[in-house]
N, CA, C and O of each residue as an XYZ file, in Angstrom:
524
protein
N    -103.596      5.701      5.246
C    -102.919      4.456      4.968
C    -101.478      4.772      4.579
O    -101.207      5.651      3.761
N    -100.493      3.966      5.243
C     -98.925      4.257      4.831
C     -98.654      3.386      3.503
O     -99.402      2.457      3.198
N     -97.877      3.638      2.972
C     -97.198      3.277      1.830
C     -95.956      2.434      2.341
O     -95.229      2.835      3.251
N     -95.802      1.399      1.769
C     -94.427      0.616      2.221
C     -93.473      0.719      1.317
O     -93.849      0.513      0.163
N     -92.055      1.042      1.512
C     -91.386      1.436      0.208
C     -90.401     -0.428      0.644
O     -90.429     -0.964      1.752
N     -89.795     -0.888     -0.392
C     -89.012     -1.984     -0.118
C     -87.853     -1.249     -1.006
O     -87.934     -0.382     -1.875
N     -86.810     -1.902     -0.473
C     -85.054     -1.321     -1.017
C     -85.440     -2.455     -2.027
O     -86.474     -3.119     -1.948
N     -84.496     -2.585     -2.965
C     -84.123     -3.422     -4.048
C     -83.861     -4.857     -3.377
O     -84.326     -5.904     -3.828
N     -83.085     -4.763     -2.284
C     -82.541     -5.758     -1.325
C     -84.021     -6.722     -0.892
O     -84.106     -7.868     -1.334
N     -84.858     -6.292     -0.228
C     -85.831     -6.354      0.219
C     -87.143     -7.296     -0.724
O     -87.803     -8.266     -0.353
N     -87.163     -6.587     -1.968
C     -87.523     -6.744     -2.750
C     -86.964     -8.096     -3.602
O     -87.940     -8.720     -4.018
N     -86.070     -8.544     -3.872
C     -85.311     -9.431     -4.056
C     -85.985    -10.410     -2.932
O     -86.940    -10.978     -3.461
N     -85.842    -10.771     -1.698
C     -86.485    -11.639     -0.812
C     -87.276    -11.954     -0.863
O     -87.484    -13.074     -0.396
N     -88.609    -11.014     -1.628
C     -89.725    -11.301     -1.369
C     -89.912    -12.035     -2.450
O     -90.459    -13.137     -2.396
N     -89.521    -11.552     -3.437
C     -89.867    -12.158     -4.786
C     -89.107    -14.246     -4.560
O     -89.710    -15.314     -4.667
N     -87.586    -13.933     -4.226
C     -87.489    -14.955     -3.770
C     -88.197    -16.291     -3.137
O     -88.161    -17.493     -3.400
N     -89.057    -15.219     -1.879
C     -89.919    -16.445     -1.115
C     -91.260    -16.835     -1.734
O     -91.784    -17.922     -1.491
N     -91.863    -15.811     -2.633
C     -92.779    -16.476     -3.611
C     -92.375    -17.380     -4.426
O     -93.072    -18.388     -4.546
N     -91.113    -17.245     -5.215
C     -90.869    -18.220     -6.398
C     -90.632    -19.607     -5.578
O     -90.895    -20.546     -6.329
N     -90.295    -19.971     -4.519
C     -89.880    -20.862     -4.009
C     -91.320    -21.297     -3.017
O     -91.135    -22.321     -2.358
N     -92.397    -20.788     -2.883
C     -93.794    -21.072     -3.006
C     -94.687    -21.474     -3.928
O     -95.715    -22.134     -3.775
N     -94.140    -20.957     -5.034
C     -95.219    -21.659     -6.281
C     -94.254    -22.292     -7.010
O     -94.393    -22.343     -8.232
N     -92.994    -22.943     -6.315
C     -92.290    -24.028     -7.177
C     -92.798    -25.296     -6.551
O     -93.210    -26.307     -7.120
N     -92.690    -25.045     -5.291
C     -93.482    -25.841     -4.311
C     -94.699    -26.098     -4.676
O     -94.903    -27.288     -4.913
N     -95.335    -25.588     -4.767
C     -97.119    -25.886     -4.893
C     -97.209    -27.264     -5.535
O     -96.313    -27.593     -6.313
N     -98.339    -28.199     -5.244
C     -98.772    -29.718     -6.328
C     -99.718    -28.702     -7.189
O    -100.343    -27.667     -6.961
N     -99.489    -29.533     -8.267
C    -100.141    -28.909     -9.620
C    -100.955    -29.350     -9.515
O    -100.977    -30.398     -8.869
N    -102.547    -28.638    -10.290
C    -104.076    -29.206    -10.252
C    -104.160    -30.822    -10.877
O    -105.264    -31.339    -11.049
N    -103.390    -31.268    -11.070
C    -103.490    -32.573    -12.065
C    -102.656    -34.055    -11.369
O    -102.342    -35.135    -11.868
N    -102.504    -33.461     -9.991
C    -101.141    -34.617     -9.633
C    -102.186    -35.707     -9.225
O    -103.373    -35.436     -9.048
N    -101.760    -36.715     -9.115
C    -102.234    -38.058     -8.708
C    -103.404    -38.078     -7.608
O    -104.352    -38.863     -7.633
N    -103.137    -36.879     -6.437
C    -103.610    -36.620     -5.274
C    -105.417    -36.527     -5.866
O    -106.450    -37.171     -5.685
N    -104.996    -35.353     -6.618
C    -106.839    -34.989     -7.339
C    -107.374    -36.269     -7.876
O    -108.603    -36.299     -7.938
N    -106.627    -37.540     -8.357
C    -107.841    -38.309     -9.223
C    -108.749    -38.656     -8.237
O    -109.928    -38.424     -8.503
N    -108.374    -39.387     -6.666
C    -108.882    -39.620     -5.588
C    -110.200    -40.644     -5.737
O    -111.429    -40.567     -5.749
N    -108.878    -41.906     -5.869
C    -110.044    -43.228     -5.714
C    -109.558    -43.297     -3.852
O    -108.493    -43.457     -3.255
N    -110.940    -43.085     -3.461
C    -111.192    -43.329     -1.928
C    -112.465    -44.264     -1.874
O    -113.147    -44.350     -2.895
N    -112.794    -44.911     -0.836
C    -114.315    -45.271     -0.446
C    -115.406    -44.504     -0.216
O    -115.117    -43.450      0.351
N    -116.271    -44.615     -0.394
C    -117.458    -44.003     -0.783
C    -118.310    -44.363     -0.342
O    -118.431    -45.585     -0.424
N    -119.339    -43.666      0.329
C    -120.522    -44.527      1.047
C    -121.969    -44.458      0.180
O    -122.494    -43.472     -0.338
N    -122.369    -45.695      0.207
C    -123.490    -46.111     -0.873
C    -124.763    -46.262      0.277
O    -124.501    -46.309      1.479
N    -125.672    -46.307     -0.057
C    -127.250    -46.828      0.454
C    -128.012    -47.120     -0.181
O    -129.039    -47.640      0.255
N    -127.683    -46.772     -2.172
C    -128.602    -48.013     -2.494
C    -128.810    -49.088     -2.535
O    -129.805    -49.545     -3.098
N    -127.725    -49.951     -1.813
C    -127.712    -51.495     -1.786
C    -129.141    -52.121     -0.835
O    -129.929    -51.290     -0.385
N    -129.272    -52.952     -0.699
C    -130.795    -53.577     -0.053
C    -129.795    -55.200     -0.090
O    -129.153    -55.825     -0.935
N    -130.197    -55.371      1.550
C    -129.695    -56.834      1.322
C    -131.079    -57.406      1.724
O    -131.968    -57.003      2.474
N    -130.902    -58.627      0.849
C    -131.848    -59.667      0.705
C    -131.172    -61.256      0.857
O    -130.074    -61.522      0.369
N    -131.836    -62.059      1.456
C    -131.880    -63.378      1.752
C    -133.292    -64.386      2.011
O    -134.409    -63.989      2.342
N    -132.918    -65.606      1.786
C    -134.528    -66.030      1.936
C    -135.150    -66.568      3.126
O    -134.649    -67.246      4.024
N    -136.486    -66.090      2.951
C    -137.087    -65.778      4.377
C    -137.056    -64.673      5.075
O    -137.450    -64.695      6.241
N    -136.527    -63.367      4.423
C    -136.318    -61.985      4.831
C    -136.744    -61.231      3.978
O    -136.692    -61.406      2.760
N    -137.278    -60.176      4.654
C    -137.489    -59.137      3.897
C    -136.490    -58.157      3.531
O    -135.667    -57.767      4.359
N    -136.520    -57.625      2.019
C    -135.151    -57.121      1.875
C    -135.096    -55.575      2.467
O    -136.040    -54.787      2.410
N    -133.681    -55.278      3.100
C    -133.512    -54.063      3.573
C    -132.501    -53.239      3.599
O    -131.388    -53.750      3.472
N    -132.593    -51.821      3.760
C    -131.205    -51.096      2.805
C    -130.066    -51.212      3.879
O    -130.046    -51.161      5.109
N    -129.307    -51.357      3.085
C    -127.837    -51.425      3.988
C    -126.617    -50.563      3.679
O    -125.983    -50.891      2.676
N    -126.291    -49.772      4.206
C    -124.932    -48.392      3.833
C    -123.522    -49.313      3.963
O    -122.902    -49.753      4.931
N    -123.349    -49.374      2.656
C    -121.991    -50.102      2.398
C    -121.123    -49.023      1.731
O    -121.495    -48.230      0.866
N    -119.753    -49.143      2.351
C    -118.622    -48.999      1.133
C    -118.103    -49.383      0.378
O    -117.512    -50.458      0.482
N    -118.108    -48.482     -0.968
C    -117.554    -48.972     -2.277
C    -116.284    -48.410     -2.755
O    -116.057    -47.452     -2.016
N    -115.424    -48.513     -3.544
C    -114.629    -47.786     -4.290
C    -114.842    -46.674     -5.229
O    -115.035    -46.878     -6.428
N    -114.812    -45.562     -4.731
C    -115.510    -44.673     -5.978
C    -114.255    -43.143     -6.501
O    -114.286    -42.098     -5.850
N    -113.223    -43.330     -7.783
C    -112.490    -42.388     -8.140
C    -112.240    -42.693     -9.377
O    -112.951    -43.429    -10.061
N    -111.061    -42.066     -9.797
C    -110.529    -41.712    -11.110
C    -108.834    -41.945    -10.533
O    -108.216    -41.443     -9.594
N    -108.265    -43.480    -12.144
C    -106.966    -42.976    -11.859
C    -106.463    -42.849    -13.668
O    -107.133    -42.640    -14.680
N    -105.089    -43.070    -13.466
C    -104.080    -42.505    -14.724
C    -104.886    -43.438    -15.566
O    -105.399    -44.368    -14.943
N    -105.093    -43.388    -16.781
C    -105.317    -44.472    -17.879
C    -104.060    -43.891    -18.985
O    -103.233    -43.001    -18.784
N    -104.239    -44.637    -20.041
C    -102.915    -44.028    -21.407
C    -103.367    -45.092    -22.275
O    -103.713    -46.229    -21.954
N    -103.311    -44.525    -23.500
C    -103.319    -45.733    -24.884
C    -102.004    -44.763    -25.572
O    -101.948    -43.535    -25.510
N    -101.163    -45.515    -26.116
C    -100.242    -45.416    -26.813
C    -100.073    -45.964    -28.614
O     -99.790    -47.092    -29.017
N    -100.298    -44.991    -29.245
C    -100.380    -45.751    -30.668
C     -99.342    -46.214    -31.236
O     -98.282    -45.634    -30.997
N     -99.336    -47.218    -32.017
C     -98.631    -47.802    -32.523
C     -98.813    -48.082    -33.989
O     -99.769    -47.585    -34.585
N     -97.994    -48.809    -34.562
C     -97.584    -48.505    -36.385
C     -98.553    -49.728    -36.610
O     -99.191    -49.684    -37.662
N     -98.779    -50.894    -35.725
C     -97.969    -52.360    -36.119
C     -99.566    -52.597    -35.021
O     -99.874    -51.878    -34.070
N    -100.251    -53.658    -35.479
C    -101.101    -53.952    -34.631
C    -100.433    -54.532    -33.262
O     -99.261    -54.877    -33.106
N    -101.330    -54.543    -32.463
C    -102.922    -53.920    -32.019
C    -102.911    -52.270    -32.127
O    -103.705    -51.532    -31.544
N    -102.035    -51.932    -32.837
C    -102.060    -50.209    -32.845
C    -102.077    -49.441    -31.972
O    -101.987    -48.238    -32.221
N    -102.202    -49.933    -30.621
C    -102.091    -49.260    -29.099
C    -101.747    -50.260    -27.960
O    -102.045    -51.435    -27.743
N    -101.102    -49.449    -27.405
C    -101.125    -50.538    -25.920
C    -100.961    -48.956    -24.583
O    -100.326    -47.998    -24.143
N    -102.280    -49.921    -24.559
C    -103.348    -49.632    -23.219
C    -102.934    -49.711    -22.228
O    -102.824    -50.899    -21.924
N    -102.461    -48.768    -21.133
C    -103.168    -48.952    -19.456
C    -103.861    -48.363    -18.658
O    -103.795    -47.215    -18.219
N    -104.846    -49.550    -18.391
C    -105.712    -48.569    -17.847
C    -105.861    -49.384    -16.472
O    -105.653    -50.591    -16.357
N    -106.318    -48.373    -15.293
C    -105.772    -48.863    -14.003
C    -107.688    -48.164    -13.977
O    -108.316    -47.394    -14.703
N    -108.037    -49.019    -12.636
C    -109.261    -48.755    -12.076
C    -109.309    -48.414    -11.003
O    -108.196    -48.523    -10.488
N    -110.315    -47.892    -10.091
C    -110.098    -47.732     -8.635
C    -110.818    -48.706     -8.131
O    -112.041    -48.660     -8.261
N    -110.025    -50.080     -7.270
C    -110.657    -50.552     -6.412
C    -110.466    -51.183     -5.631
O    -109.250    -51.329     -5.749
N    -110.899    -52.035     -4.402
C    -110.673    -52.397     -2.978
C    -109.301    -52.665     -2.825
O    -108.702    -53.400     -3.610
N    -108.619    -51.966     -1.602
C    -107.176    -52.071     -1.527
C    -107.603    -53.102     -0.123
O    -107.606    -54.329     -0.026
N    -107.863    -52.292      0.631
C    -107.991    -53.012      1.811
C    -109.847    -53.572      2.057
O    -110.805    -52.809      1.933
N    -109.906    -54.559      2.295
C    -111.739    -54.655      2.843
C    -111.757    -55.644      4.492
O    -110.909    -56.367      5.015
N    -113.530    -55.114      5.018
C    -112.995    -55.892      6.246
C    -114.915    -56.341      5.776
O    -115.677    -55.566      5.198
N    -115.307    -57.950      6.304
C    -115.858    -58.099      6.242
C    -117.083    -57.970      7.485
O    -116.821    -58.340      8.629
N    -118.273    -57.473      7.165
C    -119.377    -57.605      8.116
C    -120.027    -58.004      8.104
O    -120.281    -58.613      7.065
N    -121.311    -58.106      9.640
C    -122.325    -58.709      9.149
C    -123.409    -57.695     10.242
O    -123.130    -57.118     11.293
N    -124.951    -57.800      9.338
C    -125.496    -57.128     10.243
C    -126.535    -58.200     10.872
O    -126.265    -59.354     10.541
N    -127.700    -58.053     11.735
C    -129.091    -58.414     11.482
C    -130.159    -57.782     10.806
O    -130.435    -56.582     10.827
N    -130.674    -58.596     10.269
C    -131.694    -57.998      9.284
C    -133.402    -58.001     10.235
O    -133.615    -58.896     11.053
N    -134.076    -57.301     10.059
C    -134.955    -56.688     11.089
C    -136.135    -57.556     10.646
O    -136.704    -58.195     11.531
N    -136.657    -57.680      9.149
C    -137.695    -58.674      8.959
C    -137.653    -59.850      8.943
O    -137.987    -59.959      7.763
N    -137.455    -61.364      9.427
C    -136.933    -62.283      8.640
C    -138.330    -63.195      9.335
O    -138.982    -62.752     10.281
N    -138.597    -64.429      8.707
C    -139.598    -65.107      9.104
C    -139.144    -65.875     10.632
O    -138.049    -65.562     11.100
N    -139.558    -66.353     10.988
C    -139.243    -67.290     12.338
C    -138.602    -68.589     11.861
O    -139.042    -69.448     11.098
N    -137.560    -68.511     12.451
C    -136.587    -70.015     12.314
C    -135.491    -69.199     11.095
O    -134.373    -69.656     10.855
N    -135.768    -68.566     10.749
C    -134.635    -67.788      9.509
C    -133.520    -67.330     10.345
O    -133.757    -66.781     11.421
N    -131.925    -67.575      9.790
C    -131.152    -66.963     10.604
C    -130.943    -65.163     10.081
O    -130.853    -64.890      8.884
N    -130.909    -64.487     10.755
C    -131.372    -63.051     10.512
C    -129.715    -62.268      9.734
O    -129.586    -61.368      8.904
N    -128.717    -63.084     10.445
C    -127.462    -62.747      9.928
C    -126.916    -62.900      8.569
O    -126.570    -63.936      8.001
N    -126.896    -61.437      8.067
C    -126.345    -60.864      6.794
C    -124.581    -60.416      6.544
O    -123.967    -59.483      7.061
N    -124.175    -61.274      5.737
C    -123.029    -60.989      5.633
C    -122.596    -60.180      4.535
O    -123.324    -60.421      3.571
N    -121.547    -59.149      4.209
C    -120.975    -58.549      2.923
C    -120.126    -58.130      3.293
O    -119.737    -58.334      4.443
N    -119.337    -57.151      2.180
C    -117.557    -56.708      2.304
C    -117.928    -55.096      2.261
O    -118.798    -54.548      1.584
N    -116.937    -54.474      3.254
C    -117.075    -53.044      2.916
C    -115.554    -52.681      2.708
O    -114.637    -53.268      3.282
N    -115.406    -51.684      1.854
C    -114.440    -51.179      1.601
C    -113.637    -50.323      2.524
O    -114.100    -49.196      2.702
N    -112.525    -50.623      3.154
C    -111.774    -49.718      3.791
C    -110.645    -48.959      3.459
O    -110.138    -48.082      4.158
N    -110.267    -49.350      2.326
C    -109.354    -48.461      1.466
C    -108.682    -48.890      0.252
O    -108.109    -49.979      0.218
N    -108.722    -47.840     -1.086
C    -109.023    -48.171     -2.134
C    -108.010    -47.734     -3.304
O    -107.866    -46.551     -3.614
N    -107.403    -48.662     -3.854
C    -106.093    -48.653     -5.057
C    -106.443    -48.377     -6.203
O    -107.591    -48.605     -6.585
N    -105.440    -47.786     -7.040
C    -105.734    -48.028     -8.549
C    -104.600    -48.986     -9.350
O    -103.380    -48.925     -9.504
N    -105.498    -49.758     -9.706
C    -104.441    -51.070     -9.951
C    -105.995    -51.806    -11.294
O    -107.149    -51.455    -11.540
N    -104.803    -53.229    -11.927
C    -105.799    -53.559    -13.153
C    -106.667    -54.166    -12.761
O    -106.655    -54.638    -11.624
N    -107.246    -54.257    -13.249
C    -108.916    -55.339    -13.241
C    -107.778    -56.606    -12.609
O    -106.558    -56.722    -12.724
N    -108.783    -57.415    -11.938
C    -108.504    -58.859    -11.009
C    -109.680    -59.203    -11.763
O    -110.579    -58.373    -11.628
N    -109.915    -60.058    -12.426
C    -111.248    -60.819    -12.841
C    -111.492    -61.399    -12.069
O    -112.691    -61.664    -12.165
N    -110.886    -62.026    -10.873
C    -110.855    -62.886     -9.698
C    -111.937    -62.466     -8.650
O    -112.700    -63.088     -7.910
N    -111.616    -60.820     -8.962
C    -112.677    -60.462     -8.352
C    -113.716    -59.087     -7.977
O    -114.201    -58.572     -6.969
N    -113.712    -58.804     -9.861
C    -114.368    -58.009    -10.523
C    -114.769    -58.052    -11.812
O    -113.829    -58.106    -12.604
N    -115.732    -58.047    -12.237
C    -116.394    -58.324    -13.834
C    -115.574    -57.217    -14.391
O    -115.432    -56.129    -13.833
N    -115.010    -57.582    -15.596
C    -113.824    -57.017    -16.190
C    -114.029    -56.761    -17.645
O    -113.136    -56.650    -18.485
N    -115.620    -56.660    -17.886
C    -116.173    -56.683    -19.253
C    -114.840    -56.927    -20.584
O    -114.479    -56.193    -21.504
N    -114.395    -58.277    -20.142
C    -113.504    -58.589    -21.411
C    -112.198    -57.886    -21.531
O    -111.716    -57.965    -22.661
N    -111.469    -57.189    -20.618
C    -110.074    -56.622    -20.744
C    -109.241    -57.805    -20.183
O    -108.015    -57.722    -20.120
C-alpha cells in the first residue's frame, strides 16, 4: 500500500473542501426531520346503513411540528404556540362497499389526505380539545 504525502498547499484544499461540506450540511433538528406527511391508515372501517361495515385504507396526517411556550412574569404566564400537523391539501373519494342489503346505495364517501401542514387547530375542522 502507498502512502500519500500532501504539500501544505494541498492540504489546505482539502481541509478547505470539508469545512465548506459540513457548513453546508442541514442539522439533525431542521424543520425537514419533524415531517408531518400523510400516512396511510387501515384501521378505519366504513359503515353506513344497510351495509356491512368494511375496512377502508385512508390517508391521514401523521408528524411532528415546532411547538414553544414562552414564560412570562404577568399572567397567563406563557404564551403558547403550538402548530399541529394537518390536512394541507385533501381530495375527496368514494368507494363501493361490497356488503350492502338490496335497494341500499353501496356508495361510500370520505376525505383522504394528499398533503399535510403544520399550522393551528381550525376548530372548523378539527376537535381542538379547548385551545
Amino acid at each position: 500500500m502507498t502512502t500519500v504525502r500532501l504539500t501544505a498547499g494541498q492540504y489546505l484544499v482539502v481541509l478547505g473542501f470539508l469545512l465548506v461540506v459540513v457548513m453546508n450540511a442541514r442539522p439533525c433538528e431542521s424543520q425537514d426531520s419533524l415531517s408531518c406527511t400523510p400516512r396511510q391508515y387501515l384501521k378505519y372501517y366504513a359503515q353506513k346503513p344497510g351495509c356491512r361495515p368494511q375496512r377502508v385504507t385512508i390517508y391521514g396526517c401523521y408528524g411532528r411540528c415546532h411547538t414553544s411556550e414562552v414564560p412570562r412574569l404577568l399572567p397567563p404566564y406563557k404564551i403558547s404556540d403550538h402548530d399541529m400537523c394537518s390536512y394541507g391539501e385533501t381530495e375527496q373519494r368514494e368507494i363501493q362497499l361490497d356488503d350492502c342489503d338490496p335497494g341500499v346505495d353501496p356508495t361510500f364517501g370520505y376525505i383522504d389526505a394528499v398533503s399535510c401542514v403544520c399550522e393551528k387547530c381550525r376548530s372548523a375542522f378539527t376537535y381542538c380539545q379547548g385551545i
